[in-house]
C-alpha positions in Angstrom: -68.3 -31.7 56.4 -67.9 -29.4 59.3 -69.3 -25.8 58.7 -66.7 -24.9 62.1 -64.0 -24.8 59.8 -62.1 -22.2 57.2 -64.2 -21.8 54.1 -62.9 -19.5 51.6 -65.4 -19.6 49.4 -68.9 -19.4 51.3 -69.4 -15.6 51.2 -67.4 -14.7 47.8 -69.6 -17.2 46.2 -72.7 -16.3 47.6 -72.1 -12.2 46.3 -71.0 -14.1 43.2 -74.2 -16.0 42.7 -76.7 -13.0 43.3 -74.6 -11.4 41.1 -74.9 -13.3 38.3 -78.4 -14.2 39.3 -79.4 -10.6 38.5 -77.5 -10.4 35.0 -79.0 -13.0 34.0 -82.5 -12.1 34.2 -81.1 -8.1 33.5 -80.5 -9.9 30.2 -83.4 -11.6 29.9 -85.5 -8.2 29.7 -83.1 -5.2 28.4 -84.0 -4.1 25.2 -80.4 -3.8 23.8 -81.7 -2.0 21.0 -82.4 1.0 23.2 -79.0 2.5 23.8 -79.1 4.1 27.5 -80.4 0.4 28.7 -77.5 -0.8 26.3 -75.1 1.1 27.7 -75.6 0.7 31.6 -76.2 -3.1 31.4 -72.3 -3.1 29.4 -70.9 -0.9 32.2 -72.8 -3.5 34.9 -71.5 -6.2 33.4 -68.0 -4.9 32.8 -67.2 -4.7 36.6 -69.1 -8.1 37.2 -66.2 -9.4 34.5 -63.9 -7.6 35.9 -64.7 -8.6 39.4 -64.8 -12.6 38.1 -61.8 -12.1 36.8 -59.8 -11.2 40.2 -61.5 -14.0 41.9 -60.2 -16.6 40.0 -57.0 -14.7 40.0 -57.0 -15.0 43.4 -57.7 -18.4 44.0 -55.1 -19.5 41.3 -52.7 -17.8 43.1 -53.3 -18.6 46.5 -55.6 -22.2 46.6 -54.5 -23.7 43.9 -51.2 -24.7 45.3 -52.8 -26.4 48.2 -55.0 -28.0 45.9 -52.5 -29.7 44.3 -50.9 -31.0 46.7 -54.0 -32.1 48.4 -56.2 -33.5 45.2 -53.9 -33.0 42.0 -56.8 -34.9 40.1 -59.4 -32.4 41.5 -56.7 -29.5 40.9 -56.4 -30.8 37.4 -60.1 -30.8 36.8 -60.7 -27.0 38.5 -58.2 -25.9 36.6 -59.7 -26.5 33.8 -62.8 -25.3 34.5 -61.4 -22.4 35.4 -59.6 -22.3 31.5 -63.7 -22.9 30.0 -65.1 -19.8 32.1 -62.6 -17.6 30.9 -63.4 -18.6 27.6 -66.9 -18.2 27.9 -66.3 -14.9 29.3 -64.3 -13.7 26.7 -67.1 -14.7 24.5 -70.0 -12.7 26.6 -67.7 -10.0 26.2 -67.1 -10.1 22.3 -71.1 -10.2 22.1 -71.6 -6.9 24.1 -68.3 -4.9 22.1 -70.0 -5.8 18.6 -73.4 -5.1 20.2 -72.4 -1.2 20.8 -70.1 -1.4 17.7 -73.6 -3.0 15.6 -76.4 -1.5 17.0 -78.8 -2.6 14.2 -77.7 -5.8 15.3 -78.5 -5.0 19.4 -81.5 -7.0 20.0 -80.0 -10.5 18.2 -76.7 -9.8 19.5 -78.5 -9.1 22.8 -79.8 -13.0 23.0 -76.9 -14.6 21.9 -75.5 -12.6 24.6 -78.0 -14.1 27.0 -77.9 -17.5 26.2 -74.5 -17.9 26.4 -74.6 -15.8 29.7 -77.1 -18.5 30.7 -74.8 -21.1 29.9 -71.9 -19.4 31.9 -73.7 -19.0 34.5 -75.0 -23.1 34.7 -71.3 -23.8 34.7 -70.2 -21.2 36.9 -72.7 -22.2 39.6 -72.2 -25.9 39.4 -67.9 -25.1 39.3 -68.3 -22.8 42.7 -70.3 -25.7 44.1 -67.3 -28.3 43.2 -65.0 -26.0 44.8 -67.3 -25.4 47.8 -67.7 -29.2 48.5 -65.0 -31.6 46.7 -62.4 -29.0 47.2 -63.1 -28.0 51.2 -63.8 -31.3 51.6 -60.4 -31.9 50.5 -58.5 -29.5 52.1 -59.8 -29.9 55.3 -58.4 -33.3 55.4 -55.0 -32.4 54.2 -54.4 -29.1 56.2 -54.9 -27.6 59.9 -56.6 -24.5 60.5 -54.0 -22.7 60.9 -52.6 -23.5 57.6 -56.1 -22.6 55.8 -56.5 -19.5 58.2 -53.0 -18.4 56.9 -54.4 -18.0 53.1 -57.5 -16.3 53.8 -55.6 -13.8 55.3 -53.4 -13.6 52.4 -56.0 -13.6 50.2 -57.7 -10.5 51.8 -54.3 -9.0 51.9 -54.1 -9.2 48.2 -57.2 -7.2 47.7 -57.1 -3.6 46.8 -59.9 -1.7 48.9 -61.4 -0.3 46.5 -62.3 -3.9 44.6 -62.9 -5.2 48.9 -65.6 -2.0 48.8 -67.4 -4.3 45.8 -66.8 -7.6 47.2 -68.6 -6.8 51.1 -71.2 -4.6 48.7 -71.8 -8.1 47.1 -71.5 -10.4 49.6 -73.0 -8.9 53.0 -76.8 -8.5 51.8 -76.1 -12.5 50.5 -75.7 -13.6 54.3 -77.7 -15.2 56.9 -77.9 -12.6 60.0 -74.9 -15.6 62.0 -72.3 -15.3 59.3 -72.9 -11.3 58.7 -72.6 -11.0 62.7 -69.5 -13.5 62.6 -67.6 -11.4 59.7 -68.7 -8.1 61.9 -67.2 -9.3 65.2 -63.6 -10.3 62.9 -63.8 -7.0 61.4 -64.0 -5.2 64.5 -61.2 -6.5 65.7 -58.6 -4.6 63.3 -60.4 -3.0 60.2 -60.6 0.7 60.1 -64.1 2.3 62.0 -65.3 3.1 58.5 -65.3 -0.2 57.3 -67.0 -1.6 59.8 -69.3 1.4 59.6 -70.6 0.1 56.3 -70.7 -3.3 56.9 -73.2 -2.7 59.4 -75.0 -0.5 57.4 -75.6 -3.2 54.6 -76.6 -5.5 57.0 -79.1 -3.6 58.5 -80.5 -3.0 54.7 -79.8 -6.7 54.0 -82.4 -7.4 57.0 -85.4 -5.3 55.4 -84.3 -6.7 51.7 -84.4 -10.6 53.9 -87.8 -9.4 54.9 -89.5 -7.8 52.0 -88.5 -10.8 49.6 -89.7 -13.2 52.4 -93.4 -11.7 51.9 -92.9 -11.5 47.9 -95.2 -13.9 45.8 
C-alpha cells in the first residue's frame, strides 16, 4: 500500500489507541471503592464513550457508502463489528452506572469493568487495524484521490469544534514529527490563527513527551 495517499483513519486511530491505551491501565489501578478516583475515572471515560461514539458515527455516515460499493463483503463484516463494539460499550457503561449506583459493590464491579474494557479494547484495536489495511487497501483501488480527498473534507466538516478541540488534543501528541508538520502546513492554509496556535503548541509538548518516554525504562 502506498502511505502517499488519503488515509482517514491514521491519526483518529492513533488518538484513539493512546486513548484507550491509558483507560485501560487507569482501570487496571483505580480503587473504585474510593469515590473521588470513582468519580473522575466515570467522567474520563464518559467523553472517551462519547467521543467513540461520534467516530463511528462518522464513518457510517460518510465511509461506509464507499465501502460498499467498493468491498460489500468487507462492508458487511465492518459493519458488524461496528454493531459488537457498541454493544460492548453499552456494557462498560452499565458496569460503571451500577458501580456509583452500588458502591459496596465498587471494587468487583470495578474488574468486571476492566476486563471487559480489556476485551473492548482487543477488538477495537484489531477492528481499526482492518479498517486501516483491508479497507484503505480497498478503497484506494476503487476511488481517485479526489474522490477520497472529497470525504475527508466532509468528514471534518461534520465535526463540531468543540468535539475537533478533543480529537487534535488526542491525536497531535500520537504523531511522528512528518505527519504533525504535514497536518500543520494543511491547517495553515485556512483554519483560524488560534487553531493553528494550538496545534503547534501540542506538538512542541508532544516532542518533550516523544523524548522523555524514549529515555523511560
Amino acid at each position: 500500500m502506498s502511505d502517499q495517499r488519503q488515509n482517514f483513519y491514521t491519526a483518529v486511530h492513533k488518538g484513539i489507541r493512546r486513548q484507550l491505551s491509558q483507560m485501560l491501565t487507569l482501570a487496571g489501578a483505580v480503587d473504585f471503592a474510593d469515590p473521588r478516583q470513582r468519580q473522575l475515572y466515570c467522567d474520563r471515560f464518559d467523553q472517551l464513550a462519547r467521543m467513540l461514539e461520534s467516530h463511528a458515527h462518522h464513518e457510517d455516515k460518510h465511509i461506509s457508502p464507499l465501502i460498499e460499493q467498493a468491498a460489500p463483503e468487507l462492508a458487511r463484516r465492518i459493519h458488524a463489528t461496528h454493531h459488537v463494539l457498541e454493544d460492548a460499550l453499552e456494557e462498560m457503561m452499565g458496569y460503571l452506572a451500577l458501580m456509583l449506583k452500588e458502591p459496596d459493590r465498587a471494587r468487583v464491579l470495578g474488574y468486571n469493568f476492566y476486563l471487559a474494557l480489556a476485551r473492548y479494547v482487543a477488538t477495537q484495536f484489531d477492528h481499526m487495524h482492518e479498517e486501516e489495511s483491508s479497507v484503505m487497501g480497498a478503497l484506494w483501488n476503487a476511488f481517485d484521490d479526489a474522490t477520497l480527498d472529497g470525504v475527508h473534507k466532509a468528514i471534518l466538516a461534520d465535526i463540531a469544534p468543540a468535539e475537533m478541540g478533543v480529537w487534535l488534543s488526542w491525536m497531535i501528541p500520537c504523531l511522528t514529527p512528518f505527519e504533525q508538520q504535514g497536518m500543520l502546513e494543511e491547517m495553515r492554509l485556512g483554519a483560524p490563527p488560534h487553531v493553528v496556535a494550538f496545534v503547534e503548541q501540542l506538538a512542541m509538548e508532544s516532542q518533550r513527551e516523544r523524548e522523555s518516554g524514549l529515555k523511560a525504562a
